[in-house]
C-alpha positions as CSV (number, residue, x, y, z in Angstrom):
1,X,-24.9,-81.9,-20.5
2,X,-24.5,-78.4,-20.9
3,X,-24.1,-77.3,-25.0
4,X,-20.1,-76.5,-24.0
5,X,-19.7,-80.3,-22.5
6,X,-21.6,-81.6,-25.2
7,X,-19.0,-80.1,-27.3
8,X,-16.0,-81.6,-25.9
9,X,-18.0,-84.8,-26.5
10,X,-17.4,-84.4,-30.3
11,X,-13.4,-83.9,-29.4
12,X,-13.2,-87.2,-26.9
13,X,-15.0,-90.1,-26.9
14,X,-16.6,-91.3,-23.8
15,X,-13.6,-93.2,-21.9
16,X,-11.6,-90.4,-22.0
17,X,-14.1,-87.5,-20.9
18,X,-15.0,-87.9,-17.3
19,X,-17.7,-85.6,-15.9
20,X,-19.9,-87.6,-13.8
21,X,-19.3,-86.8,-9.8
22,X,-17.6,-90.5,-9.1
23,X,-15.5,-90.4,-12.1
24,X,-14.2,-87.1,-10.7
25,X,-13.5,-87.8,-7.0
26,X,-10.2,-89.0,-7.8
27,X,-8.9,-86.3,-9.6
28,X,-10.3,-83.6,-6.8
29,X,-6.9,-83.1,-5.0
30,X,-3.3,-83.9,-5.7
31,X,-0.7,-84.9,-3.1
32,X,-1.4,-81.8,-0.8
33,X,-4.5,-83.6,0.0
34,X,-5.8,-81.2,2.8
35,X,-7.5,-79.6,-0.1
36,X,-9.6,-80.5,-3.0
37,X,-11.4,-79.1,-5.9
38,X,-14.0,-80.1,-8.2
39,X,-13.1,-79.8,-11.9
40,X,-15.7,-79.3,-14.1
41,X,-14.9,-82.1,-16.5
42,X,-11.5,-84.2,-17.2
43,X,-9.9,-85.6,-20.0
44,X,-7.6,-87.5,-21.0
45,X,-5.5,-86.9,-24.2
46,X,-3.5,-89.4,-26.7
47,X,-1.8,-87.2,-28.8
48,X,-0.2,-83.5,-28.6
49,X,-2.8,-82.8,-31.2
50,X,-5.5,-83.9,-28.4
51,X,-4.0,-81.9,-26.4
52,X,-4.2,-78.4,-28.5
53,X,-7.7,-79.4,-28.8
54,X,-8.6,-79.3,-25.2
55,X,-6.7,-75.8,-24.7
56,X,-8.7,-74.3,-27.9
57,X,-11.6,-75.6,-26.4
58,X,-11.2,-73.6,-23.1
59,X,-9.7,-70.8,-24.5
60,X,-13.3,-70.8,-27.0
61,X,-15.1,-71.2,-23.9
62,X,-12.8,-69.5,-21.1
63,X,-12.0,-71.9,-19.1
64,X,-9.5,-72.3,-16.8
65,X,-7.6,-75.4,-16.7
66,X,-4.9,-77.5,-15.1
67,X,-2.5,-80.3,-17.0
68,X,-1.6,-82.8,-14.3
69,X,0.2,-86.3,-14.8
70,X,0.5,-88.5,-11.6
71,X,-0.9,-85.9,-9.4
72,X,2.3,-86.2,-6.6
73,X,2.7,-81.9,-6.4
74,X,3.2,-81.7,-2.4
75,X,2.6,-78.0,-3.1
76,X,-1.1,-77.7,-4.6
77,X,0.3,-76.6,-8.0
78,X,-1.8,-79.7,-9.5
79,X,-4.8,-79.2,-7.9
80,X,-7.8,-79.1,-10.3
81,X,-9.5,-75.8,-10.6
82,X,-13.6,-75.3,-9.5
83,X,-15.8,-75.6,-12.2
84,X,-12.1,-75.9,-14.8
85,X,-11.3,-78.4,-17.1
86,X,-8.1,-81.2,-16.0
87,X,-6.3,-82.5,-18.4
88,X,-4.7,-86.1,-17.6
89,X,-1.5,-86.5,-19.3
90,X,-1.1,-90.3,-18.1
91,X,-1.9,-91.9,-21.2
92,X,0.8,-89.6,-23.0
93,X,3.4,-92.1,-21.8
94,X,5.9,-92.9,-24.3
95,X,9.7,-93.3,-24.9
96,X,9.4,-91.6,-28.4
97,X,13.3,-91.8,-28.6
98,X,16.9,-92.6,-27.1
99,X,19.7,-92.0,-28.6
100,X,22.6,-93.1,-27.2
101,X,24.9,-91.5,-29.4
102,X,23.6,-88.2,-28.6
103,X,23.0,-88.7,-24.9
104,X,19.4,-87.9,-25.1
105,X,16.0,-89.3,-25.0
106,X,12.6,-87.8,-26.3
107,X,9.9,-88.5,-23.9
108,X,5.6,-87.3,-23.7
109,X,4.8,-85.8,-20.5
110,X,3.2,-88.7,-19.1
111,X,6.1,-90.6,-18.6
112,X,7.5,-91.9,-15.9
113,X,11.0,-90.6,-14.0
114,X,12.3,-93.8,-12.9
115,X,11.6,-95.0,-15.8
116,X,14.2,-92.7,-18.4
117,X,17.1,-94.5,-16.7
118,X,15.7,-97.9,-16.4
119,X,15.7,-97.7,-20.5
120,X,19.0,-96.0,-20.9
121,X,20.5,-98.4,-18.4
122,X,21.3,-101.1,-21.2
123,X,23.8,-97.8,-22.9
124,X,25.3,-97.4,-19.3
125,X,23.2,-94.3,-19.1
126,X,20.8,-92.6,-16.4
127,X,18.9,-89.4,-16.4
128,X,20.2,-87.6,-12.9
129,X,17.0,-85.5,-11.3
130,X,15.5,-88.2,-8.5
131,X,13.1,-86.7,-6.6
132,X,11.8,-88.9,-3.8
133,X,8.5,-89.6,-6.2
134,X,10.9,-91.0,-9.0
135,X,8.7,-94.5,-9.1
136,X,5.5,-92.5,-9.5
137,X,6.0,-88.9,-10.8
138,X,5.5,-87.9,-14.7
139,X,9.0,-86.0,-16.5
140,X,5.8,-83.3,-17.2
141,X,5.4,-82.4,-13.6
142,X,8.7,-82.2,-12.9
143,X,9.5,-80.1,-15.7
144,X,6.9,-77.5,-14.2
145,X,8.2,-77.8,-10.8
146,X,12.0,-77.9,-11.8
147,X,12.3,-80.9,-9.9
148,X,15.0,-81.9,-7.6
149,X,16.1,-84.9,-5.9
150,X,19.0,-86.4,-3.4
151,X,21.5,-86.0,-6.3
152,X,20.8,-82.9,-8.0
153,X,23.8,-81.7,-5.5
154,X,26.1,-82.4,-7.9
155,X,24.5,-82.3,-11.1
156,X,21.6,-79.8,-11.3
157,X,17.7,-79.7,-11.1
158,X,15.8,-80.8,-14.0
159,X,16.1,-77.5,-15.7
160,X,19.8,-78.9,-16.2
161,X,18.8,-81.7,-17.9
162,X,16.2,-80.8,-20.0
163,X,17.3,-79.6,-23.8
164,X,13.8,-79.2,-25.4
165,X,10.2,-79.2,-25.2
166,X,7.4,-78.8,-27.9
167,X,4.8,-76.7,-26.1
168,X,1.3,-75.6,-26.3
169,X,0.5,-72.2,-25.6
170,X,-2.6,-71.2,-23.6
171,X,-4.4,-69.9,-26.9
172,X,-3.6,-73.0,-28.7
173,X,-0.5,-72.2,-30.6
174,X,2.3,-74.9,-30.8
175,X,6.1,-73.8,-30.2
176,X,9.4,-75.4,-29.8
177,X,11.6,-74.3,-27.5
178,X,15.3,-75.1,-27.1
179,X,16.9,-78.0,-29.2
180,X,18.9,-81.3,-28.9
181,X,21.7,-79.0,-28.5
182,X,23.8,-77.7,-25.5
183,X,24.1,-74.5,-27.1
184,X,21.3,-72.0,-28.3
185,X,21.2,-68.5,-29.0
186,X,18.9,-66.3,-28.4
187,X,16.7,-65.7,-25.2
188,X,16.4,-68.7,-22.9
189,X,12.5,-69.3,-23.6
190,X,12.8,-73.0,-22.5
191,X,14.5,-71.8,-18.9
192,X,11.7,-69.4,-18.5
193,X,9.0,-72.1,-19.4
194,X,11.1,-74.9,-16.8
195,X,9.5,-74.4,-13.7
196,X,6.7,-71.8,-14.6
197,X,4.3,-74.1,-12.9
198,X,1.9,-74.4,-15.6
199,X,1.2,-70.6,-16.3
200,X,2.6,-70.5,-19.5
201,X,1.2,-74.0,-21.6
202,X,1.7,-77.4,-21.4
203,X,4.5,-79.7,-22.6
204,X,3.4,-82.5,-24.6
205,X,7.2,-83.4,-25.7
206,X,10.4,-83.4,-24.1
207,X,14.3,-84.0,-24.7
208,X,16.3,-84.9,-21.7
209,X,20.0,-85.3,-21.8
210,X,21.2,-88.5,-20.1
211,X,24.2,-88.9,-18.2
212,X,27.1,-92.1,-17.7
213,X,26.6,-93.8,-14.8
214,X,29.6,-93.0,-12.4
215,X,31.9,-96.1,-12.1
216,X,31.5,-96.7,-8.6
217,X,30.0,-95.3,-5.4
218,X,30.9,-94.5,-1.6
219,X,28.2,-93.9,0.3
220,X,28.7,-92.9,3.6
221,X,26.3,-93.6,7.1
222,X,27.0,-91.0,9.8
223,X,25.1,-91.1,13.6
224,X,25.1,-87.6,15.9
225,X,23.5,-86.9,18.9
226,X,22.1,-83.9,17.5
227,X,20.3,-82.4,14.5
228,X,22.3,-79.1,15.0
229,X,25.5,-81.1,14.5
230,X,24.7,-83.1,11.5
231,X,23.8,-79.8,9.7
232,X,27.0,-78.2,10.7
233,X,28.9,-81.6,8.8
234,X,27.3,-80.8,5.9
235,X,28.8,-77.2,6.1
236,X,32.3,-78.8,6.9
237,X,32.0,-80.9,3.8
238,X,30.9,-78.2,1.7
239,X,33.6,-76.1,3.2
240,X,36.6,-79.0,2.6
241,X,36.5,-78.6,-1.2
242,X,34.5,-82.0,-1.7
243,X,31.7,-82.0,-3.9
244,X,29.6,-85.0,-2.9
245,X,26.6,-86.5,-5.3
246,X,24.6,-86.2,-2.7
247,X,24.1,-85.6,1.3
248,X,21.1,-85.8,3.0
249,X,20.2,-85.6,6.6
250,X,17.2,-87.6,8.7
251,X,16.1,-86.7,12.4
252,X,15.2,-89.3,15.0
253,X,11.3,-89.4,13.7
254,X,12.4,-89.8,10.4
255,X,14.4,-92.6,11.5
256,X,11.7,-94.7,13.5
257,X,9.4,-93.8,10.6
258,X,11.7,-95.5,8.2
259,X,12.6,-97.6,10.3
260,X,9.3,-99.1,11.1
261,X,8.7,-99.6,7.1
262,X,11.7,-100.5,5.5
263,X,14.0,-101.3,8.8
264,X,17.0,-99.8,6.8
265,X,19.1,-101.1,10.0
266,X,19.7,-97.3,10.7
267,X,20.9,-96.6,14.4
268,X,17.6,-95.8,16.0
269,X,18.9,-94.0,19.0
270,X,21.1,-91.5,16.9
271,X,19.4,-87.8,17.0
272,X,20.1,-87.8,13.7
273,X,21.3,-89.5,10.0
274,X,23.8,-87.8,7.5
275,X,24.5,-89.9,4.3
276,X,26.7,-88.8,2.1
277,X,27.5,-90.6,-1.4
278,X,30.3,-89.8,-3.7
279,X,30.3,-91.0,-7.2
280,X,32.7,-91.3,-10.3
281,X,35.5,-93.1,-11.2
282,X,37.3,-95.3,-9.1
283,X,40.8,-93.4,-8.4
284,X,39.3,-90.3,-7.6
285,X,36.2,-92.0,-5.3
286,X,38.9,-93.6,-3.6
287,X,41.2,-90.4,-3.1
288,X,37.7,-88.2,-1.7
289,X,36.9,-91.4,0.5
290,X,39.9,-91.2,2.4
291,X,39.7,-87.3,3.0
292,X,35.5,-87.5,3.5
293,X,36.3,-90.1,6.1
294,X,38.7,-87.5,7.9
295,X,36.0,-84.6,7.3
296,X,33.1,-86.5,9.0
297,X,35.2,-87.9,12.3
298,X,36.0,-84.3,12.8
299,X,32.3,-83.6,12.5
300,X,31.3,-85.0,16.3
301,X,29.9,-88.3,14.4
302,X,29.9,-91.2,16.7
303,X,29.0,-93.9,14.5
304,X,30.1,-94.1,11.0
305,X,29.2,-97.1,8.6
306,X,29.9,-97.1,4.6
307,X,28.0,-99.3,2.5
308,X,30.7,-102.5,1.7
309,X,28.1,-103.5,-1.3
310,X,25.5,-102.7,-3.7
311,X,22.6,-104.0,-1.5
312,X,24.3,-102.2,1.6
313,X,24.1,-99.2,-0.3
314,X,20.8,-100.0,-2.0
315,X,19.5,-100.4,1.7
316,X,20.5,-97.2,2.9
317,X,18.8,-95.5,0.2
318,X,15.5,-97.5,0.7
319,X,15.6,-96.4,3.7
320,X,16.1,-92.0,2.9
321,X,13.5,-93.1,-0.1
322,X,10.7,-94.2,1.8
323,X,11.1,-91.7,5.2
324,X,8.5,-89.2,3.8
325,X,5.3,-91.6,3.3
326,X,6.6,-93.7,6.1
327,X,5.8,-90.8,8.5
328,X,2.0,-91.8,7.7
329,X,3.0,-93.9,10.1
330,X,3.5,-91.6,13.2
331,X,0.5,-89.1,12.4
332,X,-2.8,-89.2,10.7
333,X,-2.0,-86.2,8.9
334,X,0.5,-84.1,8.3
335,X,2.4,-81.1,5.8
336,X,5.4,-81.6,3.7
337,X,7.1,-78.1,3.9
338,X,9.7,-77.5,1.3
339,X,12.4,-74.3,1.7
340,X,15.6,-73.6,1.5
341,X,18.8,-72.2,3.6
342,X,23.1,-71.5,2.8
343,X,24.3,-74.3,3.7
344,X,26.4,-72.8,6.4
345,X,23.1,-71.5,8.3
346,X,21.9,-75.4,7.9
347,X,22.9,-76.2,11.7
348,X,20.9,-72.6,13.1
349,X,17.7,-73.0,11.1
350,X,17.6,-76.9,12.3
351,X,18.0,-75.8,16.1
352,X,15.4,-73.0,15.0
353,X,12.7,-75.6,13.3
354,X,13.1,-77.4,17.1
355,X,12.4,-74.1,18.9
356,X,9.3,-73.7,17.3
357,X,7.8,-77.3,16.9
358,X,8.4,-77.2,21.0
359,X,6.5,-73.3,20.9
360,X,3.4,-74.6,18.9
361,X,3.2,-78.2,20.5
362,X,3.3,-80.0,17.0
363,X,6.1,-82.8,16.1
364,X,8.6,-81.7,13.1
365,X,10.2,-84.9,11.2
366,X,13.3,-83.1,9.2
367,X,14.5,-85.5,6.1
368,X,16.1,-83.2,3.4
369,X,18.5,-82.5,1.0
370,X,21.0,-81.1,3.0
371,X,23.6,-80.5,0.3
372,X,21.9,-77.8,-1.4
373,X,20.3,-76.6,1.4
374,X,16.9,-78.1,0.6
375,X,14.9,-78.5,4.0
376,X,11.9,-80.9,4.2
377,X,10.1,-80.4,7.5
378,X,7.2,-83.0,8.1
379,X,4.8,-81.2,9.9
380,X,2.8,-83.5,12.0
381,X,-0.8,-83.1,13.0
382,X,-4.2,-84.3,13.6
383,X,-7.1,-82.5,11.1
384,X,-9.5,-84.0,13.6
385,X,-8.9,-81.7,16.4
386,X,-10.0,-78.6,16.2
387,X,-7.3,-76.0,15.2
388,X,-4.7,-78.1,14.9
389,X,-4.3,-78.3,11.1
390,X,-4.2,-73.7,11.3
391,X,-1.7,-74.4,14.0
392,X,0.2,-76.7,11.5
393,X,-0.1,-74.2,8.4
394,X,1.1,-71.1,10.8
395,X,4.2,-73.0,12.2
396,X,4.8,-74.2,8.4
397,X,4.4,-70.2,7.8
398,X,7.2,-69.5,10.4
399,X,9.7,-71.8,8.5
400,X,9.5,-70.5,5.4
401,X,10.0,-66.9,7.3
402,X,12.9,-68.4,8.6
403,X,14.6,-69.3,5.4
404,X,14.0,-66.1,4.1
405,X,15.5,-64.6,6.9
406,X,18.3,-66.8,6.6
407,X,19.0,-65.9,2.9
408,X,17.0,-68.8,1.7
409,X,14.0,-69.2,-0.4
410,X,10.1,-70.7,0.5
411,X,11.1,-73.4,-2.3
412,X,13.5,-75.4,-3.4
413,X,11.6,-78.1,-5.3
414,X,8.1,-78.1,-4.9
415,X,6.9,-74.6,-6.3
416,X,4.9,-72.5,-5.4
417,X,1.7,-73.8,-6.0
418,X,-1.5,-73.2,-3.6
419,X,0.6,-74.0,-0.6
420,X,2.8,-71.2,-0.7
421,X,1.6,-68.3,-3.4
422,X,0.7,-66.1,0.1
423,X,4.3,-66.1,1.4
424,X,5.7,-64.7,-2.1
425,X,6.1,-61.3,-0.9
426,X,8.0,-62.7,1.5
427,X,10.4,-63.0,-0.8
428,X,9.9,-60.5,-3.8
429,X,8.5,-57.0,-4.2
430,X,5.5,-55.8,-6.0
431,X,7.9,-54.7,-8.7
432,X,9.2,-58.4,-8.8
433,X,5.8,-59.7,-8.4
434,X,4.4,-57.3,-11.5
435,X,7.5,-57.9,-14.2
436,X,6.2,-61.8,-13.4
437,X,2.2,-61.6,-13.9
438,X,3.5,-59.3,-17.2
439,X,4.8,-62.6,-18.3
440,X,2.4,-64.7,-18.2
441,X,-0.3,-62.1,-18.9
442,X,1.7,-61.6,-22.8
443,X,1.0,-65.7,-22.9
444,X,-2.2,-66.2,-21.1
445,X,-4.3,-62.6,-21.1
446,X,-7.1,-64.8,-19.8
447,X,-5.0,-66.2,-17.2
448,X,-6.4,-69.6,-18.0
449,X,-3.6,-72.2,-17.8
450,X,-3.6,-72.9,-14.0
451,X,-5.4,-70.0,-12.7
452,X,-4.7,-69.5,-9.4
453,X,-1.9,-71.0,-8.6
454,X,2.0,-68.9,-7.6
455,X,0.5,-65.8,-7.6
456,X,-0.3,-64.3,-4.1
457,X,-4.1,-63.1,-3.9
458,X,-7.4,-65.0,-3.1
459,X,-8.3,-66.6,0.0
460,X,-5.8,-68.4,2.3
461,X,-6.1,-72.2,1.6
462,X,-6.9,-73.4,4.8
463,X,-9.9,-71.7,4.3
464,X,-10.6,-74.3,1.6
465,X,-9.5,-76.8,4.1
466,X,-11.4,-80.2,2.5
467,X,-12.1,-82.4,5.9
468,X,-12.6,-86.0,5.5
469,X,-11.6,-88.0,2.2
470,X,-15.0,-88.3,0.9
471,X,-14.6,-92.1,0.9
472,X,-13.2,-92.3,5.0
473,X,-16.5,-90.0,5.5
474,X,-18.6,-93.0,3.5
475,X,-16.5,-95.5,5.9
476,X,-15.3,-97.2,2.8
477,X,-11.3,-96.2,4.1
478,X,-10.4,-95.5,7.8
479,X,-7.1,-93.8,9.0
480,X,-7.3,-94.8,12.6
């Protein structure tokens, strides 16, 4: 044990410092699992004071390091760092507070999504961001990733819904940032730190403000015979002054993937799925159902169900929820690509994304959030023939060109990460890009907390491209 290691020793005991080679495999990669890294050591705090601990330690030592909690980023931006330090926030994973009174509750970074509105629930509360990893993901990750979700439509990404966080800073230092109020003054430090991917500390305690639950719901099944025509009808709903909680759109391989698992009873001939869900109080559901229903007959549906009970609608949703790992079933591998168009140029980028899975012979499954514009492309491929996962990262580079083109963005809820820090200029200047490394630079002169990671520069990733799970290449796990 080198006499740094040895030193870290003193600051965890032995559970909770992992630094042999099998006690590492696991934490290698994160959910963009074409490429991995070996950290040099991991940890795993109890405490915020833990945590500053850890960060002295590598700033002492320079060290990079990454903070990760379930490890679900689609985009790389949890991947440990070669020869770094990752620090597990899984065990920091408690309610410390809800107050329903105040419509907030205080969580540590560890905890679960899914799980804030399971325990306001009892108040008739819920805490709005759902991103399809709800079950899994930590309210730390998705506070560095400004996390979305099929709902954010209508009320906001996380950023919207978080009030405060007590930080530490890459040189150790603890801050504060926002408060339990709606209204600061002052700079917005806490909207600069939401959704910095890590670059500028870690948050070891958050306040989230919780919602009512809406009084009823009206969800909404619509079949086309086309992709191009399903994004169009989310244009036209857009367009007729309705302001759905959420709308999202599957194409016929993200049906029979879904199908397959969950067997949602979706239509599995239509080209393509648009559910649409309006929520609130009972009048005014009732008044937008009527006009929605218009809206969507006018759209070139030709089947349209709506969900006559909770389990109807429950099963719909099981259905959109488990599409993206149910697409494991139609490929051995394949890229979750995550950008962003208007709305009204939803239907031409769709028929676009078809053009070019035809041009590079790979299969595209589209399941998105269609309301704010958030495409998901499913990029399917096979990393055991040769070339095929570079054919799969260029065609994913073409789709994030396209949504720039369109007047998009190369993320809507993923961030930046690994995956996409190379297509940055696409988007912003040198000027853009400078005023940005400035930032973090004033915080992190080292650039220590995740190093690597948003900024374009370095080596391409798939030239880091990881083969074989080391435990399919053992023949412990098989993927045929």
């Amino acid at each position: 044990m080198s006499p740094a290691l040895h030193e870290l020793a003193q600051l965890f005991p032995p559970s909770r410092l992992l630094h042999k080679p099998g006690e590492l495999t696991p934490y290698e990669s994160d959910a963009l699992t074409a490429f991995r890294a070996r950290p040099l050591a991991v940890v795993l705090p109890e405490s915020h004071e833990e945590v500053v601990a850890a960060v002295r330690w590598c700033a002492r030592h320079r060290i990079p390091y990454v903070a990760r909690g379930s490890g679900t980023s689609l985009s790389g931006g949890s991947l440990p760092i070669d020869g770094g330090l990752l620090i597990g926030l899984n065990r920091m994973n408690k309610l410390l507070r809800l107050d329903p009174q105040e419509r907030i509750a205080v969580v540590e970074p560890g905890f679960i999504n899914l799980q804030v509105s399971n325990a306001a629930a009892p108040y008739g509360l819920y805490y709005a961001p759902d991103p399809s990893s709800q079950p899994v993901s930590t309210i730390g990750g998705n506070l560095a990733f400004n996390s979305g979700g099929a709902h954010c439509l209508k009320y906001g990404m996380t950023s919207n819904h978080v009030l405060a966080a007590k930080v530490v800073l890459p040189d150790g230092e603890t801050v504060v940032l926002g408060s339990e109020s709606l209204e600061n003054t002052g700079p917005d430090w806490l909207g600069l730190f939401v959704g910095s991917e890590g670059l500028l500390g870690i948050a070891t305690e958050i306040t989230l403000r919780l919602l009512p639950k809406p009084e009823t719901y009206h969800t909404v099944l619509a079949a086309y015979d086309s992709l191009e025509k399903a994004g169009d009808a989310v244009a036209a709903v857009v367009a007729s002054g309705l302001l759905p909680g959420a709308m999202e759109i599957m194409d016929s391989l993200a049906i029979e993937a879904a199908e397959a698992a969950v067997k949602a009873g979706y239509p599995r001939e239509a080209r393509a799925l648009l559910i649409v869900e309006l929520e609130g109080e009972t009048p005014q559901v009732e008044a937008e159902a009527r006009y929605l229903d218009e809206v969507i007959r006018r759209s070139g549906a030709y089947e349209v169900r709506v969900a006559q009970s909770a389990e109807e609608r429950l099963k719909i949703w099981k259905g959109r929820k488990a599409a993206f790992s149910a697409v494991g079933r139609l490929s051995p591998d394949y890229i979750v690509q995550d950008g962003v168009v208007p709305r009204s140029r939803l239907g031409q980028a769709l028929a676009e994304i078809e053009r070019l899975s035809a041009r590079y012979g790979l299969r595209v499954a589209n399941v998105f959030h269609a309301g704010d514009g958030n495409l998901h492309p499913l990029i399917l491929y096979n990393g055991r023939v040769a070339g095929e996962f570079e054919r799969a990262e260029e065609l994913a580079g073409e789709i994030l060109r396209l949504c720039v083109a369109l007047g998009g963005s190369i993320t809507g809820e993923h961030g930046v990460g690994m995956e996409k820090k190379a297509y940055m200029p696409e988007m912003f200047s040198e000027a853009d890009l400078a005023a940005m490394r400035r930032i973090r630079l004033a915080l992190d002169p080292l650039e220590l907390s995740n190093r690597g990671k948003m900024f374009p520069g370095g080596e391409a990733p798939a030239l880091h491209q990881a083969g074989p799970h080391p435990l399919e290449r053992a023949g412990v796990i098989s993927r045929e």
